[in-house]
C-alpha positions in Angstrom: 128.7 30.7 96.3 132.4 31.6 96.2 134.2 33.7 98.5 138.3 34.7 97.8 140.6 34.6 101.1 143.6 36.2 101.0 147.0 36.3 102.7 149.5 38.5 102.9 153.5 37.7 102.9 157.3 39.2 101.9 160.4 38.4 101.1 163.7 39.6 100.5 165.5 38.8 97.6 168.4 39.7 94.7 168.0 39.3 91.1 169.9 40.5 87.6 167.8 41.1 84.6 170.1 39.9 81.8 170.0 37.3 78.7 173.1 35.6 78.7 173.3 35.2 75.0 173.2 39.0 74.4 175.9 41.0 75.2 176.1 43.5 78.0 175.1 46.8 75.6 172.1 45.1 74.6 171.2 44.0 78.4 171.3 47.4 79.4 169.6 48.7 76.6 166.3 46.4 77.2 166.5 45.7 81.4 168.7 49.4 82.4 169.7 48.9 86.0 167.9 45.6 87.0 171.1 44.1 84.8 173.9 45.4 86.6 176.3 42.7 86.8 176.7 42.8 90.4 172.6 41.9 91.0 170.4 44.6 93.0 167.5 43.4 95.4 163.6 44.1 96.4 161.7 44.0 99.4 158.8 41.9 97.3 155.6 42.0 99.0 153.5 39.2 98.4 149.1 38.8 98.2 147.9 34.9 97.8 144.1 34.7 97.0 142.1 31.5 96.9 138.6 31.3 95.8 136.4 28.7 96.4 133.3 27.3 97.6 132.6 28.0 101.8 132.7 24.4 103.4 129.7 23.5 105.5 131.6 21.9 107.9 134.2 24.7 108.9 133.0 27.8 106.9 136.5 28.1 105.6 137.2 28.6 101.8 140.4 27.5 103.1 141.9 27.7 106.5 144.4 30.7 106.7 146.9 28.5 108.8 147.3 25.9 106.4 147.3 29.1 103.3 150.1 30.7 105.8 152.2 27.6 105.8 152.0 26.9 102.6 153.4 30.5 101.1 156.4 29.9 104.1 157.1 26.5 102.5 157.3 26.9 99.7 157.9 30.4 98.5 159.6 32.2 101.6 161.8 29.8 102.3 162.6 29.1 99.1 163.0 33.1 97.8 164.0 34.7 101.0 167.5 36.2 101.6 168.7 34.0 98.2 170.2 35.4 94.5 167.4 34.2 92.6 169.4 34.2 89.5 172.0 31.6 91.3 170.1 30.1 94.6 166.7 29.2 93.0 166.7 26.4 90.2 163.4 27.5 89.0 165.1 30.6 87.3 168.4 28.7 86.7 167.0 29.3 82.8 164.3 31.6 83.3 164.8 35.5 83.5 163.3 36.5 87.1 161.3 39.2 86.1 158.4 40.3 88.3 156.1 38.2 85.4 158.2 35.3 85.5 158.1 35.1 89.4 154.6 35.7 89.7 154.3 32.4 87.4 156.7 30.7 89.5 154.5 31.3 92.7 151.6 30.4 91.3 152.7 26.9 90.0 154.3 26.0 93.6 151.3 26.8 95.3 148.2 25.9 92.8 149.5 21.7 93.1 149.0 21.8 97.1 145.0 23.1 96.7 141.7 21.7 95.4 140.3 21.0 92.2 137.4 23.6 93.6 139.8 26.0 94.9 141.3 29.4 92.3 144.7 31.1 92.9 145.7 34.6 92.2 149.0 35.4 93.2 150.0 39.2 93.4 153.6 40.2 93.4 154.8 43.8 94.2 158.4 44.2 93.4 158.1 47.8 94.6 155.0 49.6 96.3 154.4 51.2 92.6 154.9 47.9 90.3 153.2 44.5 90.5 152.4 41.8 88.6 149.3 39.4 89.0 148.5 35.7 87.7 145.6 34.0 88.2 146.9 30.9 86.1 
């Protein structure tokens, strides 16, 4: 029998939308706003699920603690109050879409759980848009 926990986090950050090799007409054209030169920012809101069998021993999936510390590791600390275009080497190359953060989350998170244990990450970049990735 499975069972999904799931923990709730935010963070603050700025991004710009832009493809360097295109020039700034075609940036706008495909990204609008989000590739205003100057960046623009989100309060992100952020849902971690983990699915997995109940232990015996604890009847934890996972114990919410550990879940906690792990999203402030290695995604609030790392994402919060930074230009994620500019402060985070994950997107030094990657565009840092909703979609493409999303992935991000997911693959700093999944290493730290067991081979039992499923991850869903949902992003919201606003309270009406969000992504989710399940890996």
């Amino acid at each position: 029998m499975n069972v999904t926990v799931s923990r709730k986090a935010h963070f603050n950050a700025a991004h710009r939308l832009y493809r360097p090799d295109w020039d700034a007409n075609q940036n706008e054209q495909v990204f609008g706003k989000c590739s205003n030169p100057y960046f623009h920012g989100h309060n992100y809101e952020l849902i971690v699920s983990v699915t997995g069998p109940i232990d015996p021993q604890t009847g934890y999936v996972m114990d919410m603690k550990v879940l906690k510390d792990l999203i402030k590791e290695h995604v609030e600390d790392a994402f919060d109050h930074k230009n994620l275009n500019e402060q985070v080497p994950e997107f030094k190359n990657l565009n840092p879409t909703a979609e493409n953060i999303v992935v991000v989350i997911h693959q700093k998170l999944k290493p730290h759980l067991t081979s039992d244990q499923a991850l869903e990450v949902t992003l919201y970049e606003t309270p009406r848009n969000f992504v989710s990735f399940k890996g």
